[in-house]
C-alpha positions as CSV (number, residue, x, y, z in Angstrom):
1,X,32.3,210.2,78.1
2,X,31.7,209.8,81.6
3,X,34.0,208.3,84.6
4,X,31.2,206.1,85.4
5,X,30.5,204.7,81.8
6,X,34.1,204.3,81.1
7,X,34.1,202.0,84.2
8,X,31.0,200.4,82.7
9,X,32.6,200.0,79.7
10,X,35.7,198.2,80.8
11,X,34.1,196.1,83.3
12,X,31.2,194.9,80.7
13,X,34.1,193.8,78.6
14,X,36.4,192.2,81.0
15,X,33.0,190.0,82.0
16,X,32.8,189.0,78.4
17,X,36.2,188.1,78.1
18,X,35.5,186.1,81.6
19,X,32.8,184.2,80.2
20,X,34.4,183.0,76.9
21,X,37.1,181.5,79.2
22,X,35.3,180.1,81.7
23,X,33.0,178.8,78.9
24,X,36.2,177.4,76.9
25,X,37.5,175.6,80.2
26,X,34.0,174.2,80.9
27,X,33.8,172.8,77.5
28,X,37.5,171.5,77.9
29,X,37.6,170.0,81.4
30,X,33.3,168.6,81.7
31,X,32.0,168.5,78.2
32,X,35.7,166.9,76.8
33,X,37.0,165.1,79.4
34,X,33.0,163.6,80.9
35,X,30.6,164.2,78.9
36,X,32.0,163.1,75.8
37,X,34.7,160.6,76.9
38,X,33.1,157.9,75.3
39,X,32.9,158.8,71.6
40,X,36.3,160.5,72.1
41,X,38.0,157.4,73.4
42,X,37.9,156.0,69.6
43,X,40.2,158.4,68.7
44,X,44.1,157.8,70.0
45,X,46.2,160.8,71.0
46,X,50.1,159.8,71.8
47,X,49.3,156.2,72.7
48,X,45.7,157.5,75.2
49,X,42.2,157.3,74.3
50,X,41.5,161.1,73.6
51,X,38.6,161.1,76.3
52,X,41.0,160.0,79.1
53,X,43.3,162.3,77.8
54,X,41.4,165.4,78.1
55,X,40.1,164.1,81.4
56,X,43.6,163.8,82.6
57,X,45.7,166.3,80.6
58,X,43.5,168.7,78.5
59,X,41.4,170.4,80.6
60,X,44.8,171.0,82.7
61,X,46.9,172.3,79.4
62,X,43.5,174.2,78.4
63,X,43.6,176.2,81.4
64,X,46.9,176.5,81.6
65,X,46.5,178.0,78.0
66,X,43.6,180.6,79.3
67,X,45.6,181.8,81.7
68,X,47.9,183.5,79.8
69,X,45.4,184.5,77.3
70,X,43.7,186.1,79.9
71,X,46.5,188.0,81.3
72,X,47.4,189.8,77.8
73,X,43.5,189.9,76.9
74,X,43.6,192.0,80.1
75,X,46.7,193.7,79.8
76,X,45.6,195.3,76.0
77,X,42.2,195.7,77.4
78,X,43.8,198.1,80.4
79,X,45.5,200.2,77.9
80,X,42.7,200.6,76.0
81,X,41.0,202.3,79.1
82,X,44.4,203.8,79.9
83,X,43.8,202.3,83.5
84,X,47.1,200.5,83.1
85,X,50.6,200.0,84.9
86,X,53.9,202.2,84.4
């Protein structure tokens, strides 16, 4: 396999592993905590309607969360490619 495909390769799937965060946090923090606020707000989570919640909290503890999933998503995607640190 080529140099240039292998750099193909890895950056095709460090987009996709982009994209499913970026989609999980968009979901979390706009779809969650806006666009479904309402219906959500039936539901109680420690003593906080669960649309407030997410609004407030959630989408801040989902990112958090994506974060580090993305940092050892990355790291085991590097060694894969054996483009990663000593």
């Amino acid at each position: 396999m080529s140099e240039q495909t292998q750099r193909n390769q890895y950056w095709q799937a460090n987009l996709k592993i982009m994209a499913v965060c970026l989609s999980v946090w968009f979901i979390a923090s706009f779809g969650l905590g806006i666009l479904f606020a309402g219906p959500l707000n039936g539901i109680q989570l420690f003593g906080f309607p669960l649309g407030f919640w997410f609004a407030q909290q959630g989408s801040i503890y989902t990112f958090l969360i994506l974060i580090f999933y993305y940092a050892w998503r990355m790291n085991r995607l590097d060694r894969e490619f054996d483009v990663h640190e000593e």
